[in-house]
N, C-alpha and C positions, 0 to 999 in steps of 0.2 A: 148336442151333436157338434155344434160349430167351435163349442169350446174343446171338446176330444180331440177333432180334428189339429185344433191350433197348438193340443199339449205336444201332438203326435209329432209336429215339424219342430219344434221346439227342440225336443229332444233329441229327434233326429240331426238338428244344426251342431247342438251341442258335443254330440257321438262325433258326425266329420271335423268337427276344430279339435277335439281329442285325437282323433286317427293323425289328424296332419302334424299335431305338435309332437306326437309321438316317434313318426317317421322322419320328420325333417327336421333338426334342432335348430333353434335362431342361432345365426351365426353372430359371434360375440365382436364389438366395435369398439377399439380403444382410442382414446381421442391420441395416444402417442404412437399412432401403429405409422406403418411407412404411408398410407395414402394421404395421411395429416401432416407428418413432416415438413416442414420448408428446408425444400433442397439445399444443398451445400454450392455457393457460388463457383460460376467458374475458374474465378482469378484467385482461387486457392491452389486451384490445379495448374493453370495456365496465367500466371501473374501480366503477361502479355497484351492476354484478352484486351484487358482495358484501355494499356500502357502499355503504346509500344516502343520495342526497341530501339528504334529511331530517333525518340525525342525524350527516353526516358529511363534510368535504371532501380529494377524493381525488385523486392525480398519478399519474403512471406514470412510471419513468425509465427506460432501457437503457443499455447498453457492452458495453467489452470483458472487465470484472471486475466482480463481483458489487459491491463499493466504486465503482468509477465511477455503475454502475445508481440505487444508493442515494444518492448526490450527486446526480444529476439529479432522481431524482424528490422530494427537497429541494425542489432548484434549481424543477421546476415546480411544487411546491407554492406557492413563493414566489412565483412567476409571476399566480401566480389573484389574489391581492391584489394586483396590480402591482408586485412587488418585482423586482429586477433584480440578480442578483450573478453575474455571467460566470465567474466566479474559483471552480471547484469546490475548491480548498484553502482557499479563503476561507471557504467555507458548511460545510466538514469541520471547520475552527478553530472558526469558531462552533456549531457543533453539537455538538462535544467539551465547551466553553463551558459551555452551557448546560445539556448533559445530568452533567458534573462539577461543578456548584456553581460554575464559577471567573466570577464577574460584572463585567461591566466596570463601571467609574464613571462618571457623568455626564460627567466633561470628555471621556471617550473616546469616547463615544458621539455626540460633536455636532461632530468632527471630520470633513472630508471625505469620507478616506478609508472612513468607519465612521459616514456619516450615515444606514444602513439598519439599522443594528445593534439599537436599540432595539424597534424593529417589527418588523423577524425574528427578535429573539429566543424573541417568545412563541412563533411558527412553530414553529420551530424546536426546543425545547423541548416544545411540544405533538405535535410529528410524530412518526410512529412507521410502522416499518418491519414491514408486517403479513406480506407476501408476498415471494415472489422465487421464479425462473424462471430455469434456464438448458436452453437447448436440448442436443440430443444430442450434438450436435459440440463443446460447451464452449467456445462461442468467440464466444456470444452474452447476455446475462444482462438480466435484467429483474425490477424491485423496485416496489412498492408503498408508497406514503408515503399514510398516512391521521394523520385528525388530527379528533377527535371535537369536535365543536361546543361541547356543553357544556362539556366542559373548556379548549375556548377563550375562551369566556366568563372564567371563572375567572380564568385565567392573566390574560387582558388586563386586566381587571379591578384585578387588581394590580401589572401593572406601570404603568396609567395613574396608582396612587396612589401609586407610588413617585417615580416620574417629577416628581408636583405636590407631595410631600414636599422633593423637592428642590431646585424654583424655589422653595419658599416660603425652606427655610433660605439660599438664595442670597442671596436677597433683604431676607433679615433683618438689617442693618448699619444705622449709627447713623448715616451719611452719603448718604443713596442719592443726592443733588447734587455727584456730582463723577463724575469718569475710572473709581474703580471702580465705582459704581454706574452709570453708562452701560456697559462691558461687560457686568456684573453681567446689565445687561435684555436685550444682544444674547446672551449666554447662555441665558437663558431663553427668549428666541426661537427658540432652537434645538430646544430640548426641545419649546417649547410645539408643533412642525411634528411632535414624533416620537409625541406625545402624540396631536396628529391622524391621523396613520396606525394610532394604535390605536384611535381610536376608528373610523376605516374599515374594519379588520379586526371592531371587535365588530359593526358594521352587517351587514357581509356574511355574519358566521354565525349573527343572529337576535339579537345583545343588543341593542340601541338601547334599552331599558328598562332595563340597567344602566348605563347613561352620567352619569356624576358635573355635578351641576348646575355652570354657572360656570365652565367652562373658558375660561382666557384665551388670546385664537388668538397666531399667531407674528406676524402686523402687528400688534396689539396694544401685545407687548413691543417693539418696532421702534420703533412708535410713541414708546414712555415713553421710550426711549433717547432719540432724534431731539431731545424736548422738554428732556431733561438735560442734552443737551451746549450744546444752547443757553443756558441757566443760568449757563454757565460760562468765567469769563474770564480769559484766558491774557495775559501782558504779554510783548515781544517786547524784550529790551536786548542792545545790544553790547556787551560786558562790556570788550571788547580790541578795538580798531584802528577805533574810531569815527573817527578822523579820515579814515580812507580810504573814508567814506560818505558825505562830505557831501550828497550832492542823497537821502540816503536810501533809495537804491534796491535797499540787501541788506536792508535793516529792513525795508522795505514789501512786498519781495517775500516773504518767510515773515510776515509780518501777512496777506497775502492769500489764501497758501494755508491757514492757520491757521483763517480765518474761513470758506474755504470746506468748510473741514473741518467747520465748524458751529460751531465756538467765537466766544466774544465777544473785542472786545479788551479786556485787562484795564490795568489800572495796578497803584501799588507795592503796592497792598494784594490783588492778585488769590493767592488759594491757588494759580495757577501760573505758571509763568516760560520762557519759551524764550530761554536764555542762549547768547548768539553771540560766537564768537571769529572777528576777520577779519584776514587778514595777506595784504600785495604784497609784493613784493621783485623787485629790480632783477635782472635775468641775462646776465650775460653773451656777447656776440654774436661769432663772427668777423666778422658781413658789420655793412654797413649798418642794416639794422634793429635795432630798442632791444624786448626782451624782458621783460617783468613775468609772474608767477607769480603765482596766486592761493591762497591755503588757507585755506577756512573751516570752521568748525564749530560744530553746531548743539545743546544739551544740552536737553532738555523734561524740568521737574524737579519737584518740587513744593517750593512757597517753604519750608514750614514745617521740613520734615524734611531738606533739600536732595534727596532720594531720584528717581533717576532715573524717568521715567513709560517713557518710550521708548528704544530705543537712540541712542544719538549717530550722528547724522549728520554724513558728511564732504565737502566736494569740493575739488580742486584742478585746475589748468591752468594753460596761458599763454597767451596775448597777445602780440602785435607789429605795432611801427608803425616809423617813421622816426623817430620821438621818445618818448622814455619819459612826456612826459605821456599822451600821447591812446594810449600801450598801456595804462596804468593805468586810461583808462576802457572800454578796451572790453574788460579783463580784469573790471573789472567789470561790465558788462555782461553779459558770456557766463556769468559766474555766478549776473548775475538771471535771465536764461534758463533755464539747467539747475537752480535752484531751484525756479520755477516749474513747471518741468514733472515733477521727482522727485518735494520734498516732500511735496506731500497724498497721493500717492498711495500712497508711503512710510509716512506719518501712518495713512492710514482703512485699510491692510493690516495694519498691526501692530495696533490698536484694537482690530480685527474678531477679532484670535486672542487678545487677553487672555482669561482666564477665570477 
């Protein structure tokens, strides 16, 4: 009896745990549901939170690797003082750069490609990687770049004096009335622009009270250049095949561009000389037209040393008429043409990169 009784509860428990699992289903637990999560910090949203405005300026980056996140939030730190570098292996190099001791030189700095260099470098150098975040899934990452004011102060501080350290020894030459010392000052125009973006960065994190009296701006140095090359006067001789200029019109045409280049014309005593070799020659035709070849060449040298200023310029072509006079002029011709419209621009492009 005792044992009926104990089958009868038995089976009866077993019916209620049926009934209940029926009606109620267990509710399912992922260990990655929102109640497991670890929240997302605040100084993602609010960079602030942590770092405040007062004593410090702050970016946020993201990707897909903890090194991408860190690159951005660089990249927007650069951003806040309107710097612009698209190129995260660009802002990685320069941050390796800066944080290894390896410094660029002035010439590298005022290159194109690395006309930001200067002015992100204090950034750069000053930023620092406080935070980072990656979500549960690992496939999300997020960094903080902070960068303490005062110690921006500092850093810019020194690099604005490094910076006029080195227009000054640029500048320092016995001649500053010629070719080098006209690059010399577009040089330092250069600086003097990079020199200004530090001092934009010391404004915007509170030094304007560190600012070195007497900074000279980048039209300025433009300026002194502009007034040098005018100073200076270049003499224009056909060394070889003057007779095939008579009406003067390959000498005039590089005297023009020369001048518009900003130079003066010189004579035999000018410290420079654009020495011209000119040659036609006759070619031979199967048809009826008469064929002339033009080859010139241009040397910009300095008289004393004979030392070339520029590279040699060249050009050549031909011409054709019914008769080999009137090819011979309009081979000339087409060489004052294409003279005209290369050489200066040839001339103030290579100028502009001496250093």
């Amino acid at each position: 009896m005792y044992k009926l009784f104990t089958g009868i509860l038995v089976l009866s428990f077993c019916g209620l745990c049926f009934a209940a699992c029926a009606s109620t289903p267990a509710a399912y637990s992922s260990p990655a549901s929102a109640a497991n999560r670890t929240p997302e910090p605040e100084w993602i949203k609010r960079p602030g939170s942590l770092y405040p405005d007062s004593q410090y300026v702050v970016a946020v980056g993201d990707g897909k690797t903890l090194e991408e996140a860190q690159n951005k939030a660089r990249a927007n730190l650069l951003g806040i003082f309107g710097m612009k570098l698209a190129d995260e292996s660009v802002i990685a190099d320069m941050f390796r750069q800066t944080t290894t001791g390896g410094k660029t030189s002035w010439s590298e700095t005022v290159t194109s490609d690395r006309r930001i260099s200067s002015s992100a470098e204090g950034i750069l150098s000053g930023c620092e990687i406080k935070e980072s975040w990656k979500n549960d899934r690992g496939n999300e990452f997020y960094a903080l770049a902070v960068m303490e004011k005062a110690k921006t102060i500092s850093i810019y501080n020194d690099i604005i004096a490094r910076l006029s350290r080195n227009i000054t020894e640029m500048l320092n030459i016995r001649n500053i009335n010629s070719i080098d010392g006209y690059t010399r000052n577009r040089a330092a125009a250069a600086i003097a622009k990079d020199i200004d973006s530090c001092v934009s960065v010391l404004r915007f994190v509170g030094g304007s009270g560190s600012i070195p009296a007497g900074l000279r701006s980048e039209s300025q140095y433009l300026t002194d250049a502009n007034n040098i090359i005018k100073t200076i006067p270049v003499r224009v001789a056909i060394t070889r095949g003057s007779e095939f200029d008579g009406e003067g019109r390959i000498r005039n045409a590089f005297g023009k561009t020369i001048g518009e280049a900003g130079f003066r014309t010189g004579d035999n005593s000018s410290p420079y000389v654009l020495e011209v070799t000119l040659a036609l020659s006759d070619v031979d035709s199967p048809n009826q037209n008469k064929f002339v070849r033009y080859e010139i060449t241009a040397n910009f040298i300095q008289t004393s040393t004979r030392q070339g200023v520029v590279p040699a310029y060249s050009i050549n072509g031909r011409e054709g008429h019914l008769n080999f006079s009137e090819a011979r002029q309009r081979a000339i011709r087409a060489a004052e043409a294409k003279i005209n419209s290369e050489y200066k621009e040839l001339l103030e492009d290579y100028l502009s990169q001496l250093r």
